[in-house]
C-alpha positions as CSV (number, residue, x, y, z in Angstrom):
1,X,61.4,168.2,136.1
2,X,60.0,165.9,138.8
3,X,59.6,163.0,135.9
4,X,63.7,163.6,134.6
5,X,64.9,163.4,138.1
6,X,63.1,159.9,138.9
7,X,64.7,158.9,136.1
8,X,68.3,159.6,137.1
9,X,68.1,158.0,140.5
10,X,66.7,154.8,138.7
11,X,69.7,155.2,136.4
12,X,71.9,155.5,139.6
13,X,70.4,152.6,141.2
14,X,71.0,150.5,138.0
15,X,74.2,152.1,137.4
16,X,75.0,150.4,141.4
17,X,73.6,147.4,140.7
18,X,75.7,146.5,137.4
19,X,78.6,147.5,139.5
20,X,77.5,145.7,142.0
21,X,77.4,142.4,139.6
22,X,80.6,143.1,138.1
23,X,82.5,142.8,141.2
24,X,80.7,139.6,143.1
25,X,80.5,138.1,139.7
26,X,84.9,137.5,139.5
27,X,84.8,136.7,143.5
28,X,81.9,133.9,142.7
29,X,84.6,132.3,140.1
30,X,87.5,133.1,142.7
31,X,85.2,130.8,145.5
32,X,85.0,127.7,143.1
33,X,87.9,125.6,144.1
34,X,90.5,125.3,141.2
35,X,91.3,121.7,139.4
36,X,93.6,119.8,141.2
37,X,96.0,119.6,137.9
38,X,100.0,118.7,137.7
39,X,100.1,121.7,134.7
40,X,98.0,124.1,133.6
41,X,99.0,124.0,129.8
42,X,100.9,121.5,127.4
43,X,102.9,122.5,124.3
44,X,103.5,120.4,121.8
45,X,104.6,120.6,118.1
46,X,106.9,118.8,114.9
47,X,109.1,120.2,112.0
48,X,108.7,118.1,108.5
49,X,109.5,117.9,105.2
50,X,107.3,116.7,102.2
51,X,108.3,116.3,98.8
52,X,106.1,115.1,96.1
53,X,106.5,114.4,92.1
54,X,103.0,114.2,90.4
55,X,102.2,113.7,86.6
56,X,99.0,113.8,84.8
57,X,98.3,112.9,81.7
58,X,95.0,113.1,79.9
59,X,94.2,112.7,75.7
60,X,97.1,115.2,74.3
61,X,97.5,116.8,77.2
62,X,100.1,116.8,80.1
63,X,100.7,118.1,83.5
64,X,103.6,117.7,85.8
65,X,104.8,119.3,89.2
66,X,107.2,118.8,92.0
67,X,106.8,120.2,95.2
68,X,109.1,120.3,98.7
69,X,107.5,121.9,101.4
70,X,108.6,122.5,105.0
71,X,106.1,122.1,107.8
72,X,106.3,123.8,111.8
73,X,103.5,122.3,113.8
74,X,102.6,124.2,117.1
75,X,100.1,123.0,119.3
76,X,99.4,124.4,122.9
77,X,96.2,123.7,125.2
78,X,95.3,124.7,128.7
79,X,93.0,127.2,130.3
80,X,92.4,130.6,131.5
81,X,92.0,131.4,135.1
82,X,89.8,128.2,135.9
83,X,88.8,125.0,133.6
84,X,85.3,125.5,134.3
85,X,85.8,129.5,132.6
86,X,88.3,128.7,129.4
87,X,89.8,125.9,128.3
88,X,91.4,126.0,124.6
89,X,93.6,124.3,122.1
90,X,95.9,125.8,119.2
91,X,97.0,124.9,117.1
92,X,99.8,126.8,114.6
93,X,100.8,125.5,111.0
94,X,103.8,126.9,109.2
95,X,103.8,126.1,105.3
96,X,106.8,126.9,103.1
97,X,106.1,125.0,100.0
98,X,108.1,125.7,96.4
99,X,106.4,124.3,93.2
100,X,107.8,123.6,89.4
101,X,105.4,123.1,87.0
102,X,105.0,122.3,83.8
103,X,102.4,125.5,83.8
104,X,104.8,128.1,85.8
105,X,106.4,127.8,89.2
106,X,105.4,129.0,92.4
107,X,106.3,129.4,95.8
108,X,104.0,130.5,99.0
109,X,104.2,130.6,102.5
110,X,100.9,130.6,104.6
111,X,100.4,130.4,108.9
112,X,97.9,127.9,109.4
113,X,96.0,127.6,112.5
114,X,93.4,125.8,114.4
115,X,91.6,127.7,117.5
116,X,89.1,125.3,119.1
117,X,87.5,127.5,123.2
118,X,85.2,126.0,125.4
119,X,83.6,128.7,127.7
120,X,82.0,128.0,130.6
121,X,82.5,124.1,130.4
122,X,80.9,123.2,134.0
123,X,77.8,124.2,133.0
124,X,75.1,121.9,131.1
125,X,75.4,123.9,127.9
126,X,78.8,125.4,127.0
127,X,80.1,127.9,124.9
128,X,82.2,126.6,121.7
129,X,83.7,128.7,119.6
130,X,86.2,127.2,116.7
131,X,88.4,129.3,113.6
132,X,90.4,127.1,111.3
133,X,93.0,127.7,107.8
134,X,94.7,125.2,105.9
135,X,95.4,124.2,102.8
136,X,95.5,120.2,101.3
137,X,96.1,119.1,98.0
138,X,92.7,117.3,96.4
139,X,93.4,114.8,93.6
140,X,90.1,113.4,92.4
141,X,91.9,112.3,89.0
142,X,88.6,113.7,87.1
143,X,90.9,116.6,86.6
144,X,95.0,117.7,87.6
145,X,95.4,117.6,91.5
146,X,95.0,121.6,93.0
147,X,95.6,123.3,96.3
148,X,92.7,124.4,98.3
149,X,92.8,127.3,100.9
150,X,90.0,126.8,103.3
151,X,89.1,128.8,106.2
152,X,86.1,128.2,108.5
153,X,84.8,129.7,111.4
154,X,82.1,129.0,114.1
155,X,80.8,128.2,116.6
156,X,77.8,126.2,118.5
157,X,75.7,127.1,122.2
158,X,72.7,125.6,124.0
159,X,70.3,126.2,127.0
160,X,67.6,125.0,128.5
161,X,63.9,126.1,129.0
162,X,60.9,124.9,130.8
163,X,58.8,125.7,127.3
164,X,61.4,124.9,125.0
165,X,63.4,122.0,125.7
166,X,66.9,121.6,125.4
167,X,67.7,123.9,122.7
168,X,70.7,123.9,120.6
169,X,72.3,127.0,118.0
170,X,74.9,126.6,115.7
171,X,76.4,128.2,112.7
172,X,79.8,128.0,110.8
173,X,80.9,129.8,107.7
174,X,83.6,127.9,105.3
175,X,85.6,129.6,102.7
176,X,87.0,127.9,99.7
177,X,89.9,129.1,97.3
178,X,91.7,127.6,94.9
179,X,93.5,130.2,92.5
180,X,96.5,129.7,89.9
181,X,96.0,126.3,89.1
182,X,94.7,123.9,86.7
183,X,91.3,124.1,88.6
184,X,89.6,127.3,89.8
185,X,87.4,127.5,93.0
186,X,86.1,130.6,94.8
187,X,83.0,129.2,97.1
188,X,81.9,129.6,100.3
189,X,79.4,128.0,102.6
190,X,77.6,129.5,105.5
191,X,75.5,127.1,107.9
192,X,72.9,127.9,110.5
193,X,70.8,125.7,113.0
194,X,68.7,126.0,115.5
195,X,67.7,122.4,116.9
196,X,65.8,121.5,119.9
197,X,64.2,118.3,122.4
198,X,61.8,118.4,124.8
199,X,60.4,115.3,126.4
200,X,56.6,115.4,127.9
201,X,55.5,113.1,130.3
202,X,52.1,112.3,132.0
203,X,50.9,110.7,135.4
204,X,49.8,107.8,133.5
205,X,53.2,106.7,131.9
206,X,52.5,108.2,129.0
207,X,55.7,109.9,127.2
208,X,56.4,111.8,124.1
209,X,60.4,113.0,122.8
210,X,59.6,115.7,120.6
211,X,62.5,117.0,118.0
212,X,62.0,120.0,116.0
213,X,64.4,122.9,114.4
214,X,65.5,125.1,111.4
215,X,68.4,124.6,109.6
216,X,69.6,127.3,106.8
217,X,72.8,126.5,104.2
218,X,73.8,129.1,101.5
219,X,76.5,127.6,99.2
220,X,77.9,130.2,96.1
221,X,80.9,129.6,93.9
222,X,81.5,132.7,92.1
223,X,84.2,130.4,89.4
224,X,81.6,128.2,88.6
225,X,78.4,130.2,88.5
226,X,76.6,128.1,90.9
227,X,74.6,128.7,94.1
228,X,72.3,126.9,96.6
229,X,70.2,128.6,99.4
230,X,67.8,126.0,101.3
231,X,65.6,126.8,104.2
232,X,64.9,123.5,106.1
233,X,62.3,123.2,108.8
234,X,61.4,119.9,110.6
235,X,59.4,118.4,113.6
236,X,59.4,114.6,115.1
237,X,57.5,113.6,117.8
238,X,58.0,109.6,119.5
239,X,54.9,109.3,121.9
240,X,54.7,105.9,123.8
241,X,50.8,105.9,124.7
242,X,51.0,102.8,127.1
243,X,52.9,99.6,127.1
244,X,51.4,98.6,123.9
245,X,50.6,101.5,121.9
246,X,53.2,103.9,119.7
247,X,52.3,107.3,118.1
248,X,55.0,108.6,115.5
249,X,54.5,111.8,114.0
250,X,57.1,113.6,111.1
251,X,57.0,116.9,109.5
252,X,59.5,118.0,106.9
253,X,60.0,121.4,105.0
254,X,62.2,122.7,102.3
255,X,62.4,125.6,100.5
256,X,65.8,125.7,98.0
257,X,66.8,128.0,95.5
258,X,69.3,126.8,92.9
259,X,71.5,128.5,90.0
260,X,73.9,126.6,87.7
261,X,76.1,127.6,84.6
262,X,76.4,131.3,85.0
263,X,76.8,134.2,87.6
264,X,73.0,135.7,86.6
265,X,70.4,134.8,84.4
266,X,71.5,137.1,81.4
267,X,74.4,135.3,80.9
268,X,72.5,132.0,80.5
269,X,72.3,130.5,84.0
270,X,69.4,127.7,84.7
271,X,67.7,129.2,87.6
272,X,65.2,126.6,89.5
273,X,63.1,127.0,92.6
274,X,61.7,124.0,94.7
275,X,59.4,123.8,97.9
276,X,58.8,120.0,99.6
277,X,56.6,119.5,101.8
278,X,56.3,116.1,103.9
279,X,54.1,114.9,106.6
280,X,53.6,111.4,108.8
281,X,51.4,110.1,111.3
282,X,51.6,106.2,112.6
283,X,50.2,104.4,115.1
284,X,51.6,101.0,116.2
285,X,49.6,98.8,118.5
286,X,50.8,95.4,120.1
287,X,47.2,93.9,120.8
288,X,48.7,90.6,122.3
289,X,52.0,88.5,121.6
290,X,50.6,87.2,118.4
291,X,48.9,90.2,117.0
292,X,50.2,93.9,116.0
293,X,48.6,96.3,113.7
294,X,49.5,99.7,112.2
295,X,48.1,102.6,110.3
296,X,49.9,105.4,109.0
297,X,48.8,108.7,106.5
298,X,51.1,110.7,104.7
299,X,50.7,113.4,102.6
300,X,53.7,115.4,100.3
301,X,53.8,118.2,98.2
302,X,56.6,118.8,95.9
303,X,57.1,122.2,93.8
304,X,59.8,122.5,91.2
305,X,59.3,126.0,89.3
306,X,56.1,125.8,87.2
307,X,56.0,122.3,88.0
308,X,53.5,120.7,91.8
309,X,53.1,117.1,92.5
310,X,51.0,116.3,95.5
311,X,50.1,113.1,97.0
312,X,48.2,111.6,99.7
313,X,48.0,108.0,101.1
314,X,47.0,105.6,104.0
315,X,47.9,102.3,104.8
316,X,46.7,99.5,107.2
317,X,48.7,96.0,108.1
318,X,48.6,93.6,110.4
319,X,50.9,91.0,111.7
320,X,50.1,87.7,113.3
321,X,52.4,84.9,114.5
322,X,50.7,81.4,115.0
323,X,53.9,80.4,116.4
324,X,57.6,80.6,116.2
325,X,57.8,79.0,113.0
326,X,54.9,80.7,110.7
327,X,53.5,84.0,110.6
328,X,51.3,85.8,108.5
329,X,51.1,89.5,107.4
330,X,48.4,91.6,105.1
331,X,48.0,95.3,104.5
332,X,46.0,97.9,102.5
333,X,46.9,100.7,100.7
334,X,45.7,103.8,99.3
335,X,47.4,106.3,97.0
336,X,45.9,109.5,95.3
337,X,48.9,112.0,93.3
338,X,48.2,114.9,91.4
339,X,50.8,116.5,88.9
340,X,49.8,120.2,87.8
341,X,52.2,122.0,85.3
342,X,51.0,122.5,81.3
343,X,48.5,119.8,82.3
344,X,46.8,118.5,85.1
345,X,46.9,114.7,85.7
346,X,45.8,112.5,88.3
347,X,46.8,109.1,89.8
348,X,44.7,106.9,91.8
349,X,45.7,103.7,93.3
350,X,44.8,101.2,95.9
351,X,46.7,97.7,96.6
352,X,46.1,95.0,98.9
353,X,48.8,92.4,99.9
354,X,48.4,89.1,102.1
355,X,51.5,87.0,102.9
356,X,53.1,83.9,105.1
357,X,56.2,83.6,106.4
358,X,58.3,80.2,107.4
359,X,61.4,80.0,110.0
360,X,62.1,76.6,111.2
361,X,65.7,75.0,112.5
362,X,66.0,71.3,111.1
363,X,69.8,70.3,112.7
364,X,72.8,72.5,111.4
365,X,70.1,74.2,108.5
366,X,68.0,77.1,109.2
367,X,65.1,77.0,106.5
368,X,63.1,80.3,105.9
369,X,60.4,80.8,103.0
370,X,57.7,82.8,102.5
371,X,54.5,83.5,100.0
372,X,53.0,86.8,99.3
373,X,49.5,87.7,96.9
374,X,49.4,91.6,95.8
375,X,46.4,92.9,93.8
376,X,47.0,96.2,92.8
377,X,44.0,98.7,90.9
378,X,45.4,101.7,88.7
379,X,43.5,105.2,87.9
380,X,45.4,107.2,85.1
381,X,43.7,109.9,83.3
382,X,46.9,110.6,81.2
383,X,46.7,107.4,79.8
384,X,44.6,106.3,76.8
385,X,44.3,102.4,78.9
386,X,44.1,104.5,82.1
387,X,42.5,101.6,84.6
388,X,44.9,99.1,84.9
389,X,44.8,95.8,87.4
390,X,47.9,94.3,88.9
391,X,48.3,90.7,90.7
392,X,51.7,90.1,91.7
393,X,53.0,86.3,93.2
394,X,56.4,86.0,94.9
395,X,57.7,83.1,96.3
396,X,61.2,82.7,98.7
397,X,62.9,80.3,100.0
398,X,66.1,79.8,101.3
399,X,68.2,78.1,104.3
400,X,71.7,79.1,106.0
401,X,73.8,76.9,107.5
402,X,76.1,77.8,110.4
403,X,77.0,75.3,112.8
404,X,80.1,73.8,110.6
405,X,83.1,76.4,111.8
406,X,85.0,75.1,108.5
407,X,81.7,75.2,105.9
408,X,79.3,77.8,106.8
409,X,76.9,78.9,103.5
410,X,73.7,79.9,102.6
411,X,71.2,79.5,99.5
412,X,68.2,81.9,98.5
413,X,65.7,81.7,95.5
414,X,63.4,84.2,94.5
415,X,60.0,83.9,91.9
416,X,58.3,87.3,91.3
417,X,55.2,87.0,89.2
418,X,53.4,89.7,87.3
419,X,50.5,90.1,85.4
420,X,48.9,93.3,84.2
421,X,49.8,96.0,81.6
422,X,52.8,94.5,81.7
423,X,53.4,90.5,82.0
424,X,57.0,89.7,83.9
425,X,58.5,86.8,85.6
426,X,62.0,87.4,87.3
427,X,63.7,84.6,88.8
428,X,66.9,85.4,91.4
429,X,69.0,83.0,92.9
430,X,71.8,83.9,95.5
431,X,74.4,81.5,96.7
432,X,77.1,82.6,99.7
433,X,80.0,80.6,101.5
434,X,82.0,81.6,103.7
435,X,85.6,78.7,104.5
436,X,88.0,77.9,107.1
437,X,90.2,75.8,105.3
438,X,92.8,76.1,108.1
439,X,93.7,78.5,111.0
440,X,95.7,81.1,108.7
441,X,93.1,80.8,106.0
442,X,89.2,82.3,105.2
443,X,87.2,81.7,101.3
444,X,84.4,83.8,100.6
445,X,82.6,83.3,97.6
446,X,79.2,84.9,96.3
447,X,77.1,83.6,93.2
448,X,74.3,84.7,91.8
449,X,71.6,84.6,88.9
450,X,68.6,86.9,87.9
451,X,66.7,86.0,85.1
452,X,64.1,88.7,83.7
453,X,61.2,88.7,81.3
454,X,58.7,91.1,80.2
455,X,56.1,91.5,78.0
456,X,53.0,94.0,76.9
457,X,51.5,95.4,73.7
458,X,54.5,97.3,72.5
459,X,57.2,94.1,72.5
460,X,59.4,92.0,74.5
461,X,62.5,92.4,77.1
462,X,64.9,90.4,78.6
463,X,67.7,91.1,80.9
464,X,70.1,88.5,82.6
465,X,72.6,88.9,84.9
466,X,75.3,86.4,86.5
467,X,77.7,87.5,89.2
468,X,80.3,85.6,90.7
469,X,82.7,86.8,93.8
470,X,85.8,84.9,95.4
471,X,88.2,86.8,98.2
472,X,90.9,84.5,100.2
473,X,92.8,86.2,103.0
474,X,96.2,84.5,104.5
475,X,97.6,85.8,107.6
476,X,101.1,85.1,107.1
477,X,102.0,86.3,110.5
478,X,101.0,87.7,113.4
479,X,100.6,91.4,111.7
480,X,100.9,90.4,108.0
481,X,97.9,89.6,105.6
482,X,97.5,88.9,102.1
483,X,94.4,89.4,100.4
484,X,93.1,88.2,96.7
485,X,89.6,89.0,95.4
486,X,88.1,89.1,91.8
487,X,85.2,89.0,90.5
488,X,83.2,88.9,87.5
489,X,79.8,90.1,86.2
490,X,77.8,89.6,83.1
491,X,74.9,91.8,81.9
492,X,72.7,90.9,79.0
493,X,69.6,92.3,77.5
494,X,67.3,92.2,74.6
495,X,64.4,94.3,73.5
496,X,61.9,93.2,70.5
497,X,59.1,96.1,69.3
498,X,56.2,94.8,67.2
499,X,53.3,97.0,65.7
500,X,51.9,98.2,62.7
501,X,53.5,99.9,60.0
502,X,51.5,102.7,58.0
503,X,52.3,103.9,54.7
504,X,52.3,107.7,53.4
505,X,48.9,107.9,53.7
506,X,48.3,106.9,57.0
507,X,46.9,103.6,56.2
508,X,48.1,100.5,57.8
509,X,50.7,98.1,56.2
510,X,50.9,95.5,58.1
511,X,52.7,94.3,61.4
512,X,56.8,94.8,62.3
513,X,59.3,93.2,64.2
514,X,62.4,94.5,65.3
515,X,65.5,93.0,68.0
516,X,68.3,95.2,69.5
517,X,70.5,93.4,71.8
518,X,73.5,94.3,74.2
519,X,75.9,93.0,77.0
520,X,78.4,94.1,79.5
521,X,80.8,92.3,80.7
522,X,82.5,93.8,84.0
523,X,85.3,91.9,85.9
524,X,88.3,92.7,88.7
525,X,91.0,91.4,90.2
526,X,93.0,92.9,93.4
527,X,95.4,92.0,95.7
528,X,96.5,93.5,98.8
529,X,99.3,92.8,101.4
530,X,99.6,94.7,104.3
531,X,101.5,94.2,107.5
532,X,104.5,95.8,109.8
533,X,107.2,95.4,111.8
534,X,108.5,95.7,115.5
535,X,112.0,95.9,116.4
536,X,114.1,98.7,116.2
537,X,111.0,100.9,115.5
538,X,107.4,100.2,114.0
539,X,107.1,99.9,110.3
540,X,103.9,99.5,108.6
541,X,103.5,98.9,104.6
542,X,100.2,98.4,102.5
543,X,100.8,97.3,99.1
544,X,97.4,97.2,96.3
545,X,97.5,95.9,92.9
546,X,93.9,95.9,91.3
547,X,92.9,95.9,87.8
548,X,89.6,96.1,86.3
549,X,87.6,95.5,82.6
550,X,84.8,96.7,81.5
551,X,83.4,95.1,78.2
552,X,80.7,96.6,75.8
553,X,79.3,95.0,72.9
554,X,78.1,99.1,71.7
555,X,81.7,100.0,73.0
556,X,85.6,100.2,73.7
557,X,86.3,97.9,75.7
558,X,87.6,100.0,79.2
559,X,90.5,99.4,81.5
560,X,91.6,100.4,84.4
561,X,95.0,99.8,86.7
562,X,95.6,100.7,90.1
563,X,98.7,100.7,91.6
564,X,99.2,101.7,96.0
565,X,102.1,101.4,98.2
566,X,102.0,102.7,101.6
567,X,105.1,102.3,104.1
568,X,105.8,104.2,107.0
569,X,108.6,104.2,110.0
570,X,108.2,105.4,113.5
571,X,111.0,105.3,115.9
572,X,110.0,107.5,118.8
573,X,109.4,111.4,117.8
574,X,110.7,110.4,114.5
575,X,108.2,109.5,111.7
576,X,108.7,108.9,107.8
577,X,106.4,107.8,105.2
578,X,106.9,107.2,101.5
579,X,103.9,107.2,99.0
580,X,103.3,105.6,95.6
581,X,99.9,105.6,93.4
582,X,99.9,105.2,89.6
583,X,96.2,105.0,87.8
584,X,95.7,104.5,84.5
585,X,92.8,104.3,82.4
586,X,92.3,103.1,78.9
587,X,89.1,103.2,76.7
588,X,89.9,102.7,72.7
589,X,92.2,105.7,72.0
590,X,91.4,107.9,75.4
591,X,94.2,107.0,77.5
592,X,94.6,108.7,81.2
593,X,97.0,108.2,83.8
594,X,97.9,109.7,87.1
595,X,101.2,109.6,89.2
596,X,102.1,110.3,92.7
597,X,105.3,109.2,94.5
598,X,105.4,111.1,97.8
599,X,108.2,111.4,100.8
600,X,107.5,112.3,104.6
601,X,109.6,113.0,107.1
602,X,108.7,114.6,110.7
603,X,110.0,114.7,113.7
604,X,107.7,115.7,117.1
605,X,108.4,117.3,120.6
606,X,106.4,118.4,123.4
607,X,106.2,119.6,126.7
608,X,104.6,120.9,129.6
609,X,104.0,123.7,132.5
């Protein structure tokens, strides 16, 4: 009895003491003084029209639709008894929208709305909440243009803690519907973070920004069969020692789950599981002005179902700069991977590489070049020729040339020597130009060459490449541009196999030779204008014309026209646009083609109290 009635005068006093808060707690807001504002809230808003005609047209098959929908924007802001307690903005979207088809009609109406609060906005780490609907039209020409529904919610909050940091929560949830129509969509995507920072310092001016969090996304389409959960965990830490010393440390963790091509396994859907795991540790030291050396280890871990892949390494380099024109730099690498899954295999590797760099001004050039010496030693158990050496030579050099305001260009050529396994020389050579013919008038041009060869027991391959780039640009007047670019690549390669043949009975034949060959050719032109206008009003137009080719000595040749106009009108609260695309694409008998011609009108108002 004596125990139940202590209790009930502690529950009085608490009982007093909430009161107690709940009363001083409104008179502490009353006391702040209020902001010195001309209104408290603004209201704003705009009535449209939009009218669209869209065709599709793809093999056999056709799709058409006209739509004319009426808009009622509403947008209000302000706050709630003090800025630093409320403030918000709302927004209110009225769609009336009727649609003819060539697969039914339709008509809908849907209130829109966009609700963004801040709560508590004077304080270091606010409250925000935010709800969203809307729908848009996507047109990604792989397939007829939908509508989409989405609706997302959310909302994000921070504080601070003396053990923590500065810690940060978030989470939204986003709802995607597309029903009716050519394409169906029913997915939704929930997101969810907690992220944090806290910075350490020491007496000795030692400091250290440490990043760390947990993020979560869950991503299901019930229409398509497909679903993605992922757990991601992850730490960073930037530690300056001194002056002349850098620690860097990284840690990354995921853990996904993945389904594809059906709602659950028994009606045939590819389930996988996968788990990464990264870690990094470098340490940067600046031993002089000349000298700077590094070391970093890493280690991963990859797991994909039945399958693990684990790796480790180390490296050491060094940097030294005699003076402002050479420098030299060398490192040292080691590598150990491990793949387990029907069979165990493992991968050793270590590399050592030693270079020289060159930077010198000579008058109006600036010459650069460089040398570098790689030796590379190969451990593979899962193959038959498992230790393998590797000596790689590359050589650069180049110059730019900038202090011409009419002519400025620059040249860059590129050896890469292999030998090994596998014997290859690649030669790359890259010229650029950029003209000022005259005040209303810029050239750019880009040319360039690669040139590779390799070679090893099983045959010969060859790949070449030429590229070539031009784009002039007049500005006809003081808003109005002109643009015309093209270009043109060429892509060709060879592969020769030699071996032995073997007859019926296994017994060798003698030696065979066989060449397969191919080339693409890829080319575009495009122009574009685009300007406006300032009088009675502001008109702004972009016009694009582009075409592009694609030639395959295996294939159709491929096509592709693109056809944009953009203008638009503003004359005070009144706005109009009017929209035009066509695309078409053309590959031997496959013929696609899209078409949009689009009208927008609006007209705004607004005020406030």
């Amino acid at each position: 009895m004596l125990g139940f009635g202590v209790k009930t005068i502690r529950a009085k006093k608490l009982g007093r003491w909430l009161c107690l808060a709940a009363v001083v707690a409104p008179l502490r807001l009353l006391a702040m003084p209020l902001a010195e504002t001309a209104s408290r809230y603004t209201l704003s808003g705009a009535i449209g029209l939009r009218m669209e005609d869209y065709e599709y047209e793809s093999g056999g098959s056709s799709y058409s639709r006209q739509q004319v929908r009426q808009e009622l924007d509403l947008a209000g802001s302000g706050h709630i008894w003090d800025p630093r307690f409320l403030r918000f903005n709302i927004g209110l979207n009225l769609r009336e929208q009727a649609t003819r088809s060539s697969q039914g009609d339709s008509d809908y109406s849907m209130l829109g709305y966009n609700v963004n609060t801040t709560w508590f906005g004077a304080r270091p780490n606010p409250l925000t909440l935010h709800a969203s609907r809307s729908r848009s039209t996507i047109a990604d020409y792989v397939a007829p243009a939908y509508e989409l529904e989405t609706q997302t919610a959310g909302g994000h909050w921070g504080f601070s803690s003396e053990l923590l940091g500065a810690v940060r929560l978030s989470a939204d949830r986003i709802d995607n519907l597309a029903a009716g129509g050519a394409v169906q969509r029913d997915e939704t995507i929930e997101n969810a973070a907690v992220e944090a920072a806290k910075r350490f310092t020491s007496s000795g001016g030692a400091a250290s920004d440490l990043n760390y969090g947990y993020r979560y996304n869950n991503a299901t389409d019930s229409t398509r069969g497909t679903a993605r959960r992922q757990h991601h965990l992850f730490l960073s830490d930037r530690t300056t020692l001194s002056p002349t010393a850098f620690f860097n440390a990284n840690a990354t963790y995921y853990d996904r789950h993945d389904v594809w091509s059906g709602a659950t396994i028994a009606d045939g859907a590819q389930v996988q599981d996968s788990r990464f795991f990264s870690g990094t540790a470098s340490l940067n030291l600046h031993a002089s002005e000349q000298l700077r050396h590094s070391y970093v280890l890493s280690s991963s871990r990859n797991e994909i179902n039945d399958y693990v892949s684990t790796t480790y390494s180390g490296r050491a380099g060094l940097d030294y700069s005699y003076n402002s024109r050479w420098q030299q730099h060398a490192s040292v690498d080691v590598r150990r991977s491990e793949m387990q899954s029907a069979t165990v295999a493992n991968i050793q590797q270590y590399s050592a590489e030693s270079g020289v760099r060159y930077n010198n001004r000579l008058g109006d050039f600036m010459l650069r070049g460089g040398y570098t010496l790689a030796v590379e030693q190969r451990y593979d158990d899962t193959v038959t020729d498992a230790d393998s050496s590797t000596i790689r030579n590359t050589l650069s050099l180049g110059y730019a040339r900038s202090a011409n305001p009419l002519w400025q260009d620059s040249a860059d050529y590129r050896l890469a020597i292999y030998h090994g396994p596998r014997d290859s020389v690649e030669h790359t050579a890259r010229y650029a130009v950029t003209s000022l013919p005259s005040a209303r008038d810029t050239v750019n041009g880009v040319a360039e060459v690669r040139d590779f060869r390799e070679q090893d027991s099983q045959g010969k391959r060859q790949i070449q490449t030429q590229r070539i780039t031009l784009s002039w640009t007049r500005r006809l007047q003081a808003m109005t541009s002109l643009n015309v670019s093209g270009g043109h690549t060429r892509n060709e390669g060879s592969n020769t196999l030699t071996g032995i043949s073997y007859d019926e009975f296994g017994e060798p034949g003698g030696s065979f030779s066989s060449t397969s060959s191919s080339a693409t050719d890829r080319s575009h032109l495009q122009a574009r204008l685009t300007g406006g206008v300032h009088g009675l009003g502001n008109i702004q137009y972009n016009l694009l014309l582009r075409h592009e080719r694609e030639g395959y000595s295996t294939a159709d040749e491929l096509q592709r026209k693109t056809v944009e106009g953009d203008a638009g009108y503003t004359r005070g609260l009144w706005q109009f646009r009017l929209q035009y695309r066509l695309r078409e694409t053309e590959q031997g008998l496959s013929e696609r083609q899209e078409q949009t011609i689009m009208f927008y009108g609006r007209r705004r108002f607004g005020t406030r109290f």
